[in-house]
GUPA-402028 format. One record per residue (C-alpha): residue in one letter; x, y negated, z negated. Coordinates in steps of 0.25 Angstrom, whole numbers, plus 5000, padded with zeros to 4 digits. Layout:
BEGIN
{'a'; {X; Y; Z}};
...
END
This chain:
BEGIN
{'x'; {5019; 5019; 5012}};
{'x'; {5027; 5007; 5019}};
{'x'; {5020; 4994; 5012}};
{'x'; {5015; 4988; 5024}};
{'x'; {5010; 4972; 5029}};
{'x'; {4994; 4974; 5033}};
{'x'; {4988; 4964; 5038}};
{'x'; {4993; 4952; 5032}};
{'x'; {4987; 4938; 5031}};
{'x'; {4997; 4928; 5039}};
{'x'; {5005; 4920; 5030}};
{'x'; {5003; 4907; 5033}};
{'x'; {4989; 4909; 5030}};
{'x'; {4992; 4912; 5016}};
{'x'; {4993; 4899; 5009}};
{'x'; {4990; 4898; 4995}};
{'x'; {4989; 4895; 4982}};
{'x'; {4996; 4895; 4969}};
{'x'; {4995; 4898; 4954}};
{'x'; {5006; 4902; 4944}};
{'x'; {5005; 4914; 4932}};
{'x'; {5012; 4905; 4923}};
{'x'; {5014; 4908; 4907}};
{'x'; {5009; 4900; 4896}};
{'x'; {5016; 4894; 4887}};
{'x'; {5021; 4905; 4876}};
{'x'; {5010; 4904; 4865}};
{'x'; {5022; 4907; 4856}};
{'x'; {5035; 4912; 4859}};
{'x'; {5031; 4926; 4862}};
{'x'; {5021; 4928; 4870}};
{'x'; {5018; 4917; 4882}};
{'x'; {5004; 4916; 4885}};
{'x'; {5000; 4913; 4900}};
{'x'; {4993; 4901; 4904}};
{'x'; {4980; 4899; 4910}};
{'x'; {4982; 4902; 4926}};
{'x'; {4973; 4891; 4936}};
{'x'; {4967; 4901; 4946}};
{'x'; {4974; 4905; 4959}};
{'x'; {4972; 4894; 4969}};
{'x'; {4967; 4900; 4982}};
{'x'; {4970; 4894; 4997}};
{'x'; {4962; 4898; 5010}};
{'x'; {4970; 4907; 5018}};
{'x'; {4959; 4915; 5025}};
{'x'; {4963; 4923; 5038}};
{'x'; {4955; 4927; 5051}};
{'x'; {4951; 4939; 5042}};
{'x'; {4949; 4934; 5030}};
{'x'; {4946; 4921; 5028}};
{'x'; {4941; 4919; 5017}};
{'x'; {4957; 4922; 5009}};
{'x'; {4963; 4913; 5001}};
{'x'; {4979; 4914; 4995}};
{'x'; {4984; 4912; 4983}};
{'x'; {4998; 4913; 4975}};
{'x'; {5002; 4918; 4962}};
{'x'; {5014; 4917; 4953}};
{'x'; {5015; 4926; 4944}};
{'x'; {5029; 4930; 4935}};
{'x'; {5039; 4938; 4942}};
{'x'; {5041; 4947; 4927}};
{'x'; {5027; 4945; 4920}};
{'x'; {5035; 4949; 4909}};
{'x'; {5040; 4935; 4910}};
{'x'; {5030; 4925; 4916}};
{'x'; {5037; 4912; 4913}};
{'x'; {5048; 4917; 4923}};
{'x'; {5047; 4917; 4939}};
{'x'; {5036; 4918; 4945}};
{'x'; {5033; 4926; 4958}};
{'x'; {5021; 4923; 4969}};
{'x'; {5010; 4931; 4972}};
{'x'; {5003; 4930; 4985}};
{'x'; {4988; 4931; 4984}};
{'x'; {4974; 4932; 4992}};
{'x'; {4960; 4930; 4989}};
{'x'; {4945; 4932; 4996}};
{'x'; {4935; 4923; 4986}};
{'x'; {4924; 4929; 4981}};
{'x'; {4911; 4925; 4987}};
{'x'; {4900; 4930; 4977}};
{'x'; {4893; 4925; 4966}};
{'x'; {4898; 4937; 4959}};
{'x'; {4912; 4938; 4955}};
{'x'; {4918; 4949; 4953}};
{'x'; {4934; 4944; 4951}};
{'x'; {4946; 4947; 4960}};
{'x'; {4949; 4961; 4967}};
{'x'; {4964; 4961; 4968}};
{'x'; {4967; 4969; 4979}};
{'x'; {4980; 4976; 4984}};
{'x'; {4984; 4984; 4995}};
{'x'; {4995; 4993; 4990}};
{'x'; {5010; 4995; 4992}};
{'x'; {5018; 4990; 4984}};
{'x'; {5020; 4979; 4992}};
{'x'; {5007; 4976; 5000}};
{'x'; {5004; 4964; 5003}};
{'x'; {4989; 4961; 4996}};
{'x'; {4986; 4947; 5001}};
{'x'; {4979; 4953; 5013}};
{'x'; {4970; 4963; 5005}};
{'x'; {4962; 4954; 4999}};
{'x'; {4955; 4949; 5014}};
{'x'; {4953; 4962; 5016}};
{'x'; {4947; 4969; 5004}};
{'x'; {4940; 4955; 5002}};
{'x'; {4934; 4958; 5020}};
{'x'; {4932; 4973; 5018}};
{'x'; {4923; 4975; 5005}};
{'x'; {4910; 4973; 5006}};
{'x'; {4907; 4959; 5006}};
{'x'; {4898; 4959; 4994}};
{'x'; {4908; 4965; 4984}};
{'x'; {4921; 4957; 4990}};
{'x'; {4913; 4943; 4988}};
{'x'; {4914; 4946; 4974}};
{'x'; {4929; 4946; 4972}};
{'x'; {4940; 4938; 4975}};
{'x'; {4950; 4948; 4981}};
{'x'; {4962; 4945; 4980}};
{'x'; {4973; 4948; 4987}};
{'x'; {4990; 4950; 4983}};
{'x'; {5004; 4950; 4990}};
{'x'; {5011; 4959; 4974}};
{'x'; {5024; 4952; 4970}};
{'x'; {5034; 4954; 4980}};
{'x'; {5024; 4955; 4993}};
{'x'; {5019; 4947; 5004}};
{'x'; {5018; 4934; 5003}};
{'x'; {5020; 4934; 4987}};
{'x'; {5033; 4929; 4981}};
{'x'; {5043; 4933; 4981}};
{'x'; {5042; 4943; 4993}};
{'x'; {5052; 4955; 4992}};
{'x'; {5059; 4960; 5005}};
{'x'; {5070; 4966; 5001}};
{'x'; {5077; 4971; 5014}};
{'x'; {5071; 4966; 5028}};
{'x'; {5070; 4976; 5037}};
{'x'; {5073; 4988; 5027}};
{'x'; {5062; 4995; 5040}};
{'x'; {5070; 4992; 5051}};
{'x'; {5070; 5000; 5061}};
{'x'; {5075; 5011; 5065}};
{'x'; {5078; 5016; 5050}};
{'x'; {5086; 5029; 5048}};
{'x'; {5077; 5043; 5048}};
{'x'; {5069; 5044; 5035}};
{'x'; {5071; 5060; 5032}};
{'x'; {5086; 5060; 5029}};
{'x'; {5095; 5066; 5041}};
{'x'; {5108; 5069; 5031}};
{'x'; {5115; 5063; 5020}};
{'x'; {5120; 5052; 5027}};
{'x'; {5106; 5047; 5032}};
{'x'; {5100; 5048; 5018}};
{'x'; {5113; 5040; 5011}};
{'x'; {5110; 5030; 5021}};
{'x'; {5093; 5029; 5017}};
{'x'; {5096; 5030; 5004}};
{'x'; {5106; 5016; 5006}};
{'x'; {5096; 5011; 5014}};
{'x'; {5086; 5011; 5001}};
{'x'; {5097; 5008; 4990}};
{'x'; {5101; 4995; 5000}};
{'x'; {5084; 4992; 5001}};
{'x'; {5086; 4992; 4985}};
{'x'; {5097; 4984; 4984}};
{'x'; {5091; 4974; 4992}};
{'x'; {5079; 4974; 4985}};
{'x'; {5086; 4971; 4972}};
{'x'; {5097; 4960; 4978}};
{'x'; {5085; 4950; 4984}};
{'x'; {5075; 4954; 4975}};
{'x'; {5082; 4959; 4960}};
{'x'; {5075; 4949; 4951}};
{'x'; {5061; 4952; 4958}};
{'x'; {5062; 4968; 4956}};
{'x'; {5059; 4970; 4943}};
{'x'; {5045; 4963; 4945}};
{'x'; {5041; 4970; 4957}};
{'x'; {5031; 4981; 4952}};
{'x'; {5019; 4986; 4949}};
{'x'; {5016; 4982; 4936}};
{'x'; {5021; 4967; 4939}};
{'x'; {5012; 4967; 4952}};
{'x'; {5000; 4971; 4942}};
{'x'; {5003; 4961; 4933}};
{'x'; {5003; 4952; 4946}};
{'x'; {4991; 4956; 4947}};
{'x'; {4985; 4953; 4935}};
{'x'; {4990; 4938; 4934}};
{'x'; {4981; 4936; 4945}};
{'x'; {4972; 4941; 4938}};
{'x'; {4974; 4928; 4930}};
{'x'; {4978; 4918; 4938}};
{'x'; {4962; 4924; 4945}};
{'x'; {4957; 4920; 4932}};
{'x'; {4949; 4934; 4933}};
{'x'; {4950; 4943; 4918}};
{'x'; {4950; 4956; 4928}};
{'x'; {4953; 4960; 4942}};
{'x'; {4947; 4970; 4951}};
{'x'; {4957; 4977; 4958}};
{'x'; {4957; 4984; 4973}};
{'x'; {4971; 4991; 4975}};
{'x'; {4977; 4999; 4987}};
{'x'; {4988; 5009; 4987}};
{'x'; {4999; 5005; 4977}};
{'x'; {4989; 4996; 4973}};
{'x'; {4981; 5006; 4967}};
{'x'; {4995; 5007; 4956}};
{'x'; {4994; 4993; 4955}};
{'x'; {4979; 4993; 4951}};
{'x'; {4983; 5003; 4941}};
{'x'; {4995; 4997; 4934}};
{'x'; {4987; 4984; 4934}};
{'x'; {4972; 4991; 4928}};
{'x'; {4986; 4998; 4916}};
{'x'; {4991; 4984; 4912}};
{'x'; {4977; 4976; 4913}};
{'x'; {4966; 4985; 4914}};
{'x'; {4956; 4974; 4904}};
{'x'; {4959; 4965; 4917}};
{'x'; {4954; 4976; 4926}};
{'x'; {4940; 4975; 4933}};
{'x'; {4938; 4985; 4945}};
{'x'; {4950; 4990; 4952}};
{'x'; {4950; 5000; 4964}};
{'x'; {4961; 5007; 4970}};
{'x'; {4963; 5013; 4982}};
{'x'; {4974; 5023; 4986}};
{'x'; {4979; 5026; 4972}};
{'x'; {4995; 5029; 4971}};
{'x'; {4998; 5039; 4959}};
{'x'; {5003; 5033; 4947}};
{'x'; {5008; 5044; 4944}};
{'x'; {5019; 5046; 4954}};
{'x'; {5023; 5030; 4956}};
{'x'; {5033; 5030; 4963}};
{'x'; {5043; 5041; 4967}};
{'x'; {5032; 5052; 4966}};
{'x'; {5019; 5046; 4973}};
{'x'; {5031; 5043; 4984}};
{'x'; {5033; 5057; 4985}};
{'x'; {5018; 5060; 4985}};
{'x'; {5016; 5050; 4997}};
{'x'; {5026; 5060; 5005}};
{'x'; {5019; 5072; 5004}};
{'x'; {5005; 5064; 5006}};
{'x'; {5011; 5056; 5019}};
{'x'; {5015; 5069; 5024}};
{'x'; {5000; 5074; 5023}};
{'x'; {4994; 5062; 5030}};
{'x'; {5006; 5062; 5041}};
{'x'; {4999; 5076; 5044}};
{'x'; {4985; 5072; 5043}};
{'x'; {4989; 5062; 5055}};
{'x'; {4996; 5074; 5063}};
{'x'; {4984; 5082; 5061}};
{'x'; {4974; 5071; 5066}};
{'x'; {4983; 5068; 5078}};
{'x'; {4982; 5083; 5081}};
{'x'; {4968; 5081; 5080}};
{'x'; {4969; 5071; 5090}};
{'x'; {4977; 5079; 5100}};
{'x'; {4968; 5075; 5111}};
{'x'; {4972; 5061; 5109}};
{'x'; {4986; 5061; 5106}};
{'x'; {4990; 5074; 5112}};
{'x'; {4999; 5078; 5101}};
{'x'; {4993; 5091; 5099}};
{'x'; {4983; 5099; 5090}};
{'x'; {4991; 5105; 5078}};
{'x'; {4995; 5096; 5069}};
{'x'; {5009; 5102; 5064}};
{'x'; {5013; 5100; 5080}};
{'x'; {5008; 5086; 5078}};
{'x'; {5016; 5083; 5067}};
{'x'; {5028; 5090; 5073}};
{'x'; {5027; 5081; 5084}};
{'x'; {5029; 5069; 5074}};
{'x'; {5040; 5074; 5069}};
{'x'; {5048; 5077; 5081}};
{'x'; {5044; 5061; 5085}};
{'x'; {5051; 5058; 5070}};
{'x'; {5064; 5066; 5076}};
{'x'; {5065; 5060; 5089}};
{'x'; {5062; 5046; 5084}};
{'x'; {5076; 5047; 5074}};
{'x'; {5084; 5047; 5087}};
{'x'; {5075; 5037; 5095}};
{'x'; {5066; 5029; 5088}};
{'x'; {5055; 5025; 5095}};
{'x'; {5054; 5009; 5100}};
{'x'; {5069; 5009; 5094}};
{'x'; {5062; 5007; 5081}};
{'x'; {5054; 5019; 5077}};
{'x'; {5063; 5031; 5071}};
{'x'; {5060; 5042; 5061}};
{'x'; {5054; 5031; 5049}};
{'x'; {5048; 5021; 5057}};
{'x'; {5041; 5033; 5061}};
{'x'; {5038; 5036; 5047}};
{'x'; {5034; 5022; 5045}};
{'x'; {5026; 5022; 5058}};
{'x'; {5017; 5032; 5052}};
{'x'; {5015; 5032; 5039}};
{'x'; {5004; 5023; 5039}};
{'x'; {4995; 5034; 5047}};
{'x'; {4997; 5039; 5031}};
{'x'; {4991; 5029; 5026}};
{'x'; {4980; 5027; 5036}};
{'x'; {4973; 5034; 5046}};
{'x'; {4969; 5024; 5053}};
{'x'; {4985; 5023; 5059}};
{'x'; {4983; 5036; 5065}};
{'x'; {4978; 5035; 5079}};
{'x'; {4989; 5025; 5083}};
{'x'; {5000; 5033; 5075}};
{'x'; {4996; 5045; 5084}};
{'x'; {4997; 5038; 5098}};
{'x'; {5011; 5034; 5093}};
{'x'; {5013; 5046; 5090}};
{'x'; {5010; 5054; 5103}};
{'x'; {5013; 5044; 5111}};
{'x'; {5028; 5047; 5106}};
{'x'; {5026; 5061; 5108}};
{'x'; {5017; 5065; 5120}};
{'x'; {5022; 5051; 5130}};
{'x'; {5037; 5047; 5125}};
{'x'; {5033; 5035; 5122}};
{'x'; {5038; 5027; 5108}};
{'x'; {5030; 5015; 5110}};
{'x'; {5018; 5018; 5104}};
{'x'; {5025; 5023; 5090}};
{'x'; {5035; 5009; 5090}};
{'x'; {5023; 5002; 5091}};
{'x'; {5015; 5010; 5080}};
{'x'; {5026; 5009; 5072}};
{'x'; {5028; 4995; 5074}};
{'x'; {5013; 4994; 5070}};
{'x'; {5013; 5006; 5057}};
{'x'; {5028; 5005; 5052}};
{'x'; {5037; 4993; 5055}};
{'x'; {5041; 4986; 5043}};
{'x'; {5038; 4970; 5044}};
{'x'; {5043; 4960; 5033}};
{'x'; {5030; 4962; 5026}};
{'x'; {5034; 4978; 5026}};
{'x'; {5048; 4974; 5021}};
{'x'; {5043; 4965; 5009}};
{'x'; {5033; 4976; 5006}};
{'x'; {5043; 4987; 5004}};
{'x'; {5051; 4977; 4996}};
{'x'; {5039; 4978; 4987}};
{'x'; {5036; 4990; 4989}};
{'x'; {5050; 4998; 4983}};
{'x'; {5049; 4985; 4972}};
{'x'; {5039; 4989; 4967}};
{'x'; {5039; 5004; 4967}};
{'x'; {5054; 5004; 4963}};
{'x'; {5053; 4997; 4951}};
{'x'; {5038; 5004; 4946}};
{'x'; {5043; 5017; 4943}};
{'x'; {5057; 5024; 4944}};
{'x'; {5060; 5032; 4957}};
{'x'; {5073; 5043; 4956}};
{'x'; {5084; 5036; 4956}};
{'x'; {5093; 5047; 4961}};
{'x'; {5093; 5049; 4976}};
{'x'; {5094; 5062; 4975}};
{'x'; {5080; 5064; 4968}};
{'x'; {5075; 5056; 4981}};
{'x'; {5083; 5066; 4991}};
{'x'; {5077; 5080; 4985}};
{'x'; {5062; 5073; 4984}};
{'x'; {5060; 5067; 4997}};
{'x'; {5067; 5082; 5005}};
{'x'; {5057; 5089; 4997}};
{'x'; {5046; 5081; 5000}};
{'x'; {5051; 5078; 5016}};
{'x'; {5050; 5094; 5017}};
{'x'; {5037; 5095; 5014}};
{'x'; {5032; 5080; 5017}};
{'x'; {5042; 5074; 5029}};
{'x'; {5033; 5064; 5035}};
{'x'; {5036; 5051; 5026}};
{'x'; {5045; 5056; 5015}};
{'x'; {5058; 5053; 5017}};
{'x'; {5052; 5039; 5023}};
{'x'; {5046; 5037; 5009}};
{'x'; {5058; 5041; 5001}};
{'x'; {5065; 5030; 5009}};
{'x'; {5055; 5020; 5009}};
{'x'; {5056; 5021; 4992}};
{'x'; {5070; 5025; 4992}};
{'x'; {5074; 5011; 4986}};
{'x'; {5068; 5014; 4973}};
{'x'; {5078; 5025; 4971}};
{'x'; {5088; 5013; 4970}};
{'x'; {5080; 5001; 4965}};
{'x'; {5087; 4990; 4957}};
{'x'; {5076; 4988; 4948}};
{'x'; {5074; 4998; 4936}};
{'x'; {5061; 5004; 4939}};
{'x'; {5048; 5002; 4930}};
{'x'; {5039; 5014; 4921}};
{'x'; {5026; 5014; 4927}};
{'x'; {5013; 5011; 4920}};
{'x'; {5003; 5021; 4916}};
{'x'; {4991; 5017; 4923}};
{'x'; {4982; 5027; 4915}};
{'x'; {4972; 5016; 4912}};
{'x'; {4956; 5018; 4904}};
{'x'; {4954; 5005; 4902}};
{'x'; {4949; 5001; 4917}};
{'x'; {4935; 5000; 4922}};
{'x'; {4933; 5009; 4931}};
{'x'; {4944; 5010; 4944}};
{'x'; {4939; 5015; 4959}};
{'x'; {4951; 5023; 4964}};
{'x'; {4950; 5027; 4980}};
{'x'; {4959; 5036; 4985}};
{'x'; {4960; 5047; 4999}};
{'x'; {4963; 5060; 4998}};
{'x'; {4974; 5060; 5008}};
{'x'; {4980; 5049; 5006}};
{'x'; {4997; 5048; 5007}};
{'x'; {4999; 5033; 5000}};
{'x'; {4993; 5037; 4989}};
{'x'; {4989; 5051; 4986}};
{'x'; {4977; 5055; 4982}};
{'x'; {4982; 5061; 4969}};
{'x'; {4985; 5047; 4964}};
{'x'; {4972; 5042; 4964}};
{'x'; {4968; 5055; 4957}};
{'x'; {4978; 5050; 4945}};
{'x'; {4974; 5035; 4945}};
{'x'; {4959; 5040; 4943}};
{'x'; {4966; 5050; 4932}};
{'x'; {4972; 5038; 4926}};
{'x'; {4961; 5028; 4926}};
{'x'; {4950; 5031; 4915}};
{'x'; {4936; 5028; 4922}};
{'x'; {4942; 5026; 4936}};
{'x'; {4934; 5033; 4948}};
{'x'; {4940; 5040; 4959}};
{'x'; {4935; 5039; 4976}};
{'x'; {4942; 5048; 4984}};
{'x'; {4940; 5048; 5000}};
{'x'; {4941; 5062; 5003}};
{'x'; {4951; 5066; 5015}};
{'x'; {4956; 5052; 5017}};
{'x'; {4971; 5049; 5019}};
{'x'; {4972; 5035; 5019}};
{'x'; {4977; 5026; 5011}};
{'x'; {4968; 5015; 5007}};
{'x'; {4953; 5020; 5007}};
{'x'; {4944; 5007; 5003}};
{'x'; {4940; 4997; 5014}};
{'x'; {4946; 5006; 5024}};
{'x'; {4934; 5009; 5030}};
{'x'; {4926; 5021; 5020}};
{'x'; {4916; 5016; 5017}};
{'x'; {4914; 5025; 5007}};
{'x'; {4927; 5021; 4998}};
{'x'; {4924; 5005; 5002}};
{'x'; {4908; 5008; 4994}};
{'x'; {4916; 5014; 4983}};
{'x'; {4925; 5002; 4982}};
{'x'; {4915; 4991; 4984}};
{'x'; {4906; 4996; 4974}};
{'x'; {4917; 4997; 4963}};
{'x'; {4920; 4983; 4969}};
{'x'; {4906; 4978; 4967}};
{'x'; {4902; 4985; 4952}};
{'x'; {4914; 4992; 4947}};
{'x'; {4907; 5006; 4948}};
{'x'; {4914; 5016; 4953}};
{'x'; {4909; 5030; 4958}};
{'x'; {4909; 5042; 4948}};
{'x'; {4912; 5058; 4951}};
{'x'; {4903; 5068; 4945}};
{'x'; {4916; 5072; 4936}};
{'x'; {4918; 5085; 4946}};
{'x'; {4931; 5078; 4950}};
{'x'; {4939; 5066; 4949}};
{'x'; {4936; 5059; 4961}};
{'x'; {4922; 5052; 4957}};
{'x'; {4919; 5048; 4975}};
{'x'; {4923; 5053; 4986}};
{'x'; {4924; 5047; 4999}};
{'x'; {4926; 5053; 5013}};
{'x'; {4936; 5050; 5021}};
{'x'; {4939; 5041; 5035}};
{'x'; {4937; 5048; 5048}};
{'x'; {4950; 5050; 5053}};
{'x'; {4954; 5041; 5064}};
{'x'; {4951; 5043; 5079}};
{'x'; {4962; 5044; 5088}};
{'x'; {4965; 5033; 5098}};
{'x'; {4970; 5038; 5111}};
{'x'; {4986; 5034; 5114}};
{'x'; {4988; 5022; 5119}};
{'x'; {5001; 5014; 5125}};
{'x'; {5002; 5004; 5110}};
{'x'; {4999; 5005; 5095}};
{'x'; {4990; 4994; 5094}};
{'x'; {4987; 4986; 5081}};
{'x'; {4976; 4993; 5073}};
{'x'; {4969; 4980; 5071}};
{'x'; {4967; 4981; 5089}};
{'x'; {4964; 4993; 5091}};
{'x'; {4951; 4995; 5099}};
{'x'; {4946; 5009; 5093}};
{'x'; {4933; 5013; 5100}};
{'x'; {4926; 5015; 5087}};
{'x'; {4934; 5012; 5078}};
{'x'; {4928; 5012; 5065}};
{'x'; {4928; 5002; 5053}};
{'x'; {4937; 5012; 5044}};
{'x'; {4948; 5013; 5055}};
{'x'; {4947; 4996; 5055}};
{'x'; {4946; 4995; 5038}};
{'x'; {4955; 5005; 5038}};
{'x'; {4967; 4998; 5047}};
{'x'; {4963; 4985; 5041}};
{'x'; {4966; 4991; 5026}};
{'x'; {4979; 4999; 5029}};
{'x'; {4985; 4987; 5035}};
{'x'; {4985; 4980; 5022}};
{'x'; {4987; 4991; 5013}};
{'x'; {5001; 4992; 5007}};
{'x'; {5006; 5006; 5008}};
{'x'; {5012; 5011; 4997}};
{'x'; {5025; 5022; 4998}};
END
């Protein structure tokens, strides 16, 4: 949900290179004609992890409608190929909207099999609007802050006061940033996407794409699907509901992973001593929730930071054990500690998390329209929170601004698409980011594409987080553009099982960082997967 900073490469390592998209000439006064582009030029700026990364810079036109006007700086990464065969770049993008990509290509590049990733250049991106590409949008510093009023509404007068709290989040969105906003959207970050393409020199890309990058894949392979070579996406958002309905989807689906974590801390009762029925379990939650609106924890943690504290254990399993040491230490000892730290860890906002909500309500605000009328918002979300009452409200308010954006919203494109060779789509079960029915619909959409499903898994992000099964899937796509084939029985043509849950870790005094955490046998999915979700942008 909350597009979060992973593990981002330092910034002073990130020196680099420039190269203009800059029109041509008009060959007459119609239609200008671009230019020939020099390749992008690269600059060493390899980290302890990856050192073999380069930089680069892009600028590209701010309206691509009008490419002799200003121009606007992407921010890029690349791992060279190393092979004799060449098989073009592999863009790669980690979701969001407003993820930040540069990282992504270092790992993508580390975690294929080093026979397929020698022969691509992987390229990594920071969109327009993210990271370290210019101009970066924060629209209001600190919009997180702690301690932020309850998320479910506790009268009139509380939900007046969110709603001001979104309409001034929009305001200031349009006062620093109004001749930005219009640009600030899918369909202008495809077309991003395809001048570097160009300014690559490659006549096709191939395409790895996370989480909202699974839309961006597809709006990309609608308006250039001749300059589409392989493309894979993973964790596929509907296209169907973009954006107020597959919203409204994540909250019934967040609700259902919220307890698949209270059934698994049950299930670990002997470690965390919260009891054996999961309903009691998740009672127990709530009655932390209430007692935190009138003292939060650490002085920082209330009802939504709570929220936000863990939500990522909906996204990824691997969150759990640390989530459920907060958790009962909470409960069973008094003590706060362990949640402030675990939300300090999982749910604070940094600058980074301020600039990718900035992008993130851009982005979606202006792609599709959202009801305008607050009213339409209020009868939604109550009838949701009845049924659903883990993360909805949170999630109304965290898009709420769109129900006051200053930019007119855009139609979006029918990504039904023929013409593409064919797509390897991967998608969980269980997942709450993205539905499983969205992946069902993008396969639908796309003539000739081939649907893996890891049966039973509920996390977000599947490939090179540790299944083997789904990583040889993707690297052989990656490596001969074949993709498997079902027997015709049932849409999905591969099926994959999924993770072991993850093993509890006995309560102790801190919520350490994942990254130094000594698990006696911890496994390489539990690592991969860390790794992976700490990049991913998570889209709302």
């Amino acid at each position: 949900m909350t597009p979060r900073a992973g593990m981002l490469i330092a910034a002073g390592a990130l020196v680099a290179g420039t190269v203009t998209v800059l029109p041509a000439a008009p060959a007459d006064a119609g239609e200008p004609t671009p230019r020939p582009l020099p390749r992008l030029t690269w600059t060493d700026c390899g980290t302890k992890t990856y050192p073999r990364l380069q930089c680069g810079t892009l600028k590209v036109p701010l309206n691509h409608d009008d490419p002799a006007g200003r121009l606007i700086t992407l921010a890029l990464t690349r791992v060279p190929h190393t092979s004799k065969t060449f098989q073009g770049p592999l863009l790669v993008n980690p979701g969001g909207p407003g993820g930040s990509g540069r990282s992504m290509a270092g790992y993508v590049a580390a975690s294929l099999p080093p026979k397929v990733a020698a022969t691509y250049d992987v390229i990594g991106f920071d969109p327009r609007g993210v990271g370290k590409s210019e101009p970066a949008l924060d629209c209001a510093p600190d919009h997180f802050a702690p301690v932020r009023a309850d998320s479910v509404p506790t009268g009139a007068a509380a939900e007046r006061a969110a709603v001001a709290r979104a309409q001034a989040f929009a305001k200031a969105c349009g006062d620093k940033y109004g001749d930005v906003l219009p640009y600030i959207d899918t369909v202008s970050t495809a077309r991003d996407l395809d001048a570097i393409r160009d300014a690559l020199d490659a006549p096709k890309i191939n395409y790895l794409g996370y989480s909202y990058g699974t839309y961006l894949g597809s709006v990309y392979a609608r308006l250039y699907p001749d300059r589409v070579r392989r493309m894979a996406l993973d964790s596929v958002v509907n296209p169907h509901g973009v954006w107020y309905e597959d919203n409204i989807a994540q909250d019934f689906a967040f609700d259902d992973r919220h307890k698949d974590f209270m059934a698994w801390v049950a299930r670990q009762d002997a470690v965390y001593g919260l009891g054996t029925d999961p309903a009691a379990v998740e009672a127990a939650w709530y009655r932390m929730r209430d007692a935190l609106r009138t003292t939060p924890a650490g002085g920082k943690v209330g009802p939504g930071e709570l929220e936000d504290t863990f939500l990522p254990g909906g996204y990824y399993d691997g969150y759990w054990p640390r989530l459920a040491t907060a958790f009962a230490a909470y409960v069973n000892d008094d003590d706060p500690a362990p949640l402030t730290e675990a939300y300090e860890r999982y749910g604070e906002a940094d600058s980074a998390t301020d600039n990718g909500y900035s992008v993130y309500t851009s982005v979606l605000c202006r792609d599709a329209a959202w009801p305008r009328d607050w009213n339409v918002w209020r009868k939604d979300n109550w009838d949701v929170h009845a049924k659903a009452p883990f993360s909805t409200w949170n999630n109304a308010w965290y898009n709420a601004p769109c129900a006051f954006w200053p930019v007119d919203p855009l139609s979006p494109p029918d990504v039904t698409n023929d013409q593409l060779p064919p797509v390897l789509i991967l998608q969980a079960t269980n997942d709450a980011a993205t539905p499983y029915e969205g992946g069902v619909a993008l396969h639908r959409l796309m003539r000739g594409s081939s649907l893996v499903v890891e049966e039973g898994g509920g996390n977000h992000g599947v490939t090179l987080a540790g299944n083997d099964c789904l990583d040889d899937h993707l690297a052989a796509y990656l490596a001969t553009g074949e993709v498997p084939r079902g027997g015709g029985a049932t849409e999905v043509d591969a099926v994959c099982a999924a993770l072991p849950e993850p093993e509890p870790v006995p309560p102790v005094r801190a919520v350490v960082p994942e990254a130094t955490v000594d698990r006696a046998g911890s496994s390489r999915s539990e690592a991969f997967g860390t790794a992976l979700h700490g990049l991913l942008g998570h889209v709302r």
